[in-house]
N, C-alpha and C positions, 0 to 999 in steps of 0.2 A: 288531765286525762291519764289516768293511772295505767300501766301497763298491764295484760292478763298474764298469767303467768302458764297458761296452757298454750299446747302446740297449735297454732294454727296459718293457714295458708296466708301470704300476702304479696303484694305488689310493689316494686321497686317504679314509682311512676316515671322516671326518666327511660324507662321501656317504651312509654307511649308521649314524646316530647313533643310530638304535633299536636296532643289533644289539647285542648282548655283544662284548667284546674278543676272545673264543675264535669267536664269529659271523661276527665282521665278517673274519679270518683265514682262517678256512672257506671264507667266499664268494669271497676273492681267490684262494683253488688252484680253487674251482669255473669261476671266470672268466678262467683263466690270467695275474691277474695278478700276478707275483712280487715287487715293487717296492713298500713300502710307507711310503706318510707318512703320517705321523700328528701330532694334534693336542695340543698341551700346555697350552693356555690363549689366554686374550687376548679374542677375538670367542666363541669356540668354549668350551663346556662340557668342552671334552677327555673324552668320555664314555667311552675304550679308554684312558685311563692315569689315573694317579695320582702326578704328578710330587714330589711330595712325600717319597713313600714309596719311588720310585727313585731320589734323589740319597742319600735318607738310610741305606738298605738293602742291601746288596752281595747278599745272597740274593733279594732280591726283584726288583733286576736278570737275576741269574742266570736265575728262572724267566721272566722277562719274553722276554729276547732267546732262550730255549729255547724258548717258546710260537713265534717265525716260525722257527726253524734246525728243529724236526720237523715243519714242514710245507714248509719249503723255500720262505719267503719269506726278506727280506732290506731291512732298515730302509733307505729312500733318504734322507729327509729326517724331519727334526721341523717342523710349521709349528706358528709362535705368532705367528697371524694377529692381530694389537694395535693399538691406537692409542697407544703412548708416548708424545704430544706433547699429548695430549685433558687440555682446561683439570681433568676430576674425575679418571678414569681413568687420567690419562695413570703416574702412578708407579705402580700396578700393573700396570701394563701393561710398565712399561719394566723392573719388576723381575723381570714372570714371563720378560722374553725374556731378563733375564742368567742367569735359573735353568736357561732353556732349552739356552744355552751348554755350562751343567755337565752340563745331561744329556746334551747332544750329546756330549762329551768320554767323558762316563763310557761311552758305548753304544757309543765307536768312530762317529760320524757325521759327516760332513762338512760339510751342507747344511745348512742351518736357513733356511726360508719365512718371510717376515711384509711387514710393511708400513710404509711412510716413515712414517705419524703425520702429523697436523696441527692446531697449536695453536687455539685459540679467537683471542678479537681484546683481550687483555689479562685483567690478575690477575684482574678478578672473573669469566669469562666462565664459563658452564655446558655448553658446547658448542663444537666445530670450529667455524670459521669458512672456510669454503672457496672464496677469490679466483681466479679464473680467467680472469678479462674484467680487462683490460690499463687500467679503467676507473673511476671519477675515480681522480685521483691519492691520494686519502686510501686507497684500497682499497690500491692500487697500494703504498704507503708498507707498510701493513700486509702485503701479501703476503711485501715485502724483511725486515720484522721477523719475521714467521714460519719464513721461511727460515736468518733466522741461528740462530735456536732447532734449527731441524733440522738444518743442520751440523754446530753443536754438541755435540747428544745422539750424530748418527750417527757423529762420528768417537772417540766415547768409547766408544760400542757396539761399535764396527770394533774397537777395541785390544783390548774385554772378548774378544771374539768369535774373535780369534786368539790370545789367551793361551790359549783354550781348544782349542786346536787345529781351532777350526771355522773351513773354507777359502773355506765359500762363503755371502754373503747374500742369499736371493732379495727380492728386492721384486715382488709381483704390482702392475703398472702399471693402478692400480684409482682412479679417479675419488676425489673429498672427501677424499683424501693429496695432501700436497705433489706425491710421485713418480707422476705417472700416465700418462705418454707418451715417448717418446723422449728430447725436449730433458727433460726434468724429470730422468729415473732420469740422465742424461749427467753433468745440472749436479752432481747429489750425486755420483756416482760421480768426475766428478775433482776434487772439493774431496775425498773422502773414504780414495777408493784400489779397487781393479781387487776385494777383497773384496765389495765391493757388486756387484749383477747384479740380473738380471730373474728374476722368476717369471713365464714367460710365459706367459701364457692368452687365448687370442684371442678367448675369448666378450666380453671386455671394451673391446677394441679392434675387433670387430665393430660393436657398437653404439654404439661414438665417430665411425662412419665412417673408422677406420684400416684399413690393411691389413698384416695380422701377417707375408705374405708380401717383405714392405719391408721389417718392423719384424725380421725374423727376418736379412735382408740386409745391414741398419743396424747391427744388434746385436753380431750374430759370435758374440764369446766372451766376451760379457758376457751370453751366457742362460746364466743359471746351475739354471733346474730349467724344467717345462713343466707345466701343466693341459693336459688332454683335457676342454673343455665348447665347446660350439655356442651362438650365439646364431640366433632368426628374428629377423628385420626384417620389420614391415609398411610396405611403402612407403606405403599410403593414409594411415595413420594417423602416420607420421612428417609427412606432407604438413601437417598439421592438425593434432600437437602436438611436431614436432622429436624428435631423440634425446635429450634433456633432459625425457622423458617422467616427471612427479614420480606421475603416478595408480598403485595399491596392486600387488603384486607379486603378488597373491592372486589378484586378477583378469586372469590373463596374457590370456584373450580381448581387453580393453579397452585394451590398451598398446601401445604403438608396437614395445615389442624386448620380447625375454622370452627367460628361459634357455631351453638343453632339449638333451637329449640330444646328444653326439658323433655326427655324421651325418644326423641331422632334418630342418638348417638345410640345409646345406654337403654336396655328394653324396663319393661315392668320390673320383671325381679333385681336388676340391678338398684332401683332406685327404691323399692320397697328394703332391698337389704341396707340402704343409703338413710333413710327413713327412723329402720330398728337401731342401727348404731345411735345415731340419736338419742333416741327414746332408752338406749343401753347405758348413756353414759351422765342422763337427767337431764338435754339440753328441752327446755320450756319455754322456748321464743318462737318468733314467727320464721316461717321457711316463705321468703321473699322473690317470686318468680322474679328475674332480668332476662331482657329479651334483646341479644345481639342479635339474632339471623338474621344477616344479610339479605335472605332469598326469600324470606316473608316479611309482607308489613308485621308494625308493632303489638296493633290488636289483635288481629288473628292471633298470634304467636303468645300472646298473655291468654287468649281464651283457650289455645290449644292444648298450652300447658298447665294450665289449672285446673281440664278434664282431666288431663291424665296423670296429674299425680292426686288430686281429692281421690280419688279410691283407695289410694297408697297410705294416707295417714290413718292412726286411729281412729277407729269409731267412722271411717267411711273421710275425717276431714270436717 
């Protein structure tokens, strides 16, 4: 299933984890969007596959990649959204993204979506440990020893990842990962090689205080896939608990940032301007609606947003 190499709309179907895999299909021709990623493990239930029974099965591939070619979709990416480097998780994690590899190979796909990983703070540790602040020097010490584990792993990953004929690795530049901004996805990317990129999703660099329209400037041709999600900001409540807001995701009222919808946040021109950077710096993949809003179901929020930005792309989308 060869990738298009024009811009077009698509769906990240762990936006809609209640539907069926023949549901969740449905809804992307209902919402014109043709472009689809899909989830294989890691963070995600992968509730629309069964990776298992696709590497091991040539029929059951068959049926699979027939399910989007008669409805006139067309697989963009596999995300196996993981923590490889997590002190319990981390080898199942690191193994379902080599599996992911195979499946990407075996479907004909290019992209594969996931995440840098980030160790704990030694052998016995039960959890990430996630150093950020340039502060005392024993953190400090431990950030440099985390990082070598993540060169490491990524440039073993990078070799698994191109035996398999997959071209491209997104990293979504996602906070509690080694890789979560700029200088970070750089550093890995040239200790590792130009396979590594961004998964870029600006809901996440919204609420760091970055600017995805720099970050899109910076990048070039190192965005290697893109999320469609919005963040709100309340400045009152940033005022009074920072973007470093730790209170429950359940209660979006009570929080300083909160996901939501493509367009909620951010009006028409901001995301038409979000759109031309793109198209300014040659990126020619799918723009992947995800749908956190807490305060609406999943479908609504995939069809909401896929009116409202189809006007935004070339040619209407």
């Amino acid at each position: 299933m060869p990738e298009n190499p024009g811009v077009d709309l698509g769906l990240y179907t762990d936006s809609v984890p209640d539907l069926s895999f023949e549901a969740a299909l449905d809804l992307a021709v209902e919402a014109g969007t043709p472009a689809i990623e899909i989830a294989t493990g890691g963070q995600s239930s992968a509730p629309h596959l069964r990776i298992g029974e696709l590497l091991a099965d040539a029929d059951a591939r068959h049926r699979f990649v027939r399910a989007f070619a008669d409805r006139g979709l067309r697989i963009t990416a596999l995300n196996c959204s993981a923590w490889p480097l997590h002190p319990v998780h981390g080898p199942a994690h690191e193994a379902r993204i080599r599996e992911t590899f195979r499946l990407a190979e075996a479907l004909e796909v290019g992209t594969v979506v996931s995440m840098s990983g980030n160790p704990g703070d030694g052998p016995d540790a039960t959890t990430i440990d996630w150093i950020f602040y340039p502060w005392p020097e024993d953190a400090v010490a431990l950030r440099e020893r985390q990082w070598a584990a993540g060169l490491e792993l990524w440039a073993s990953l990078a070799l698994d990842a191109a035996a398999h004929g997959v071209e491209r690795i997104a990293f979504e530049l996602h906070p509690l990962h080694l890789v979560y901004n700029v200088p970070t996805l750089r550093r890995l990317r040239a200790a590792v090689g130009p396979i590594l990129g961004a998964n870029l999703d600006p809901s996440h660099l919204f609420w760091q205080r970055m600017d995805p329209l720099a970050v899109i400037r910076d990048l070039g041709p190192a965005i290697h896939h893109v999320h469609l999600k919005d963040t709100a900001v309340d400045d009152d409540q940033v005022a009074l608990a920072g973007v470093l807001d730790g209170r429950p995701f359940e209660d979006p009222a009570a929080r300083a940032w909160r996901f939501v919808t493509a367009g909620r946040a951010h009006d028409a021109a901001w995301w038409r301007s979000f759109v031309d950077a793109l198209a300014m710096v040659g990126f020619g993949g799918a723009l992947c609606i995800e749908h956190e809003d807490a305060t609406q179901a999943g479908p609504d929020g995939v069809r909401e947003a896929a009116a409202f930005i189809r006007p935004l792309l070339p040619a209407g989308g």
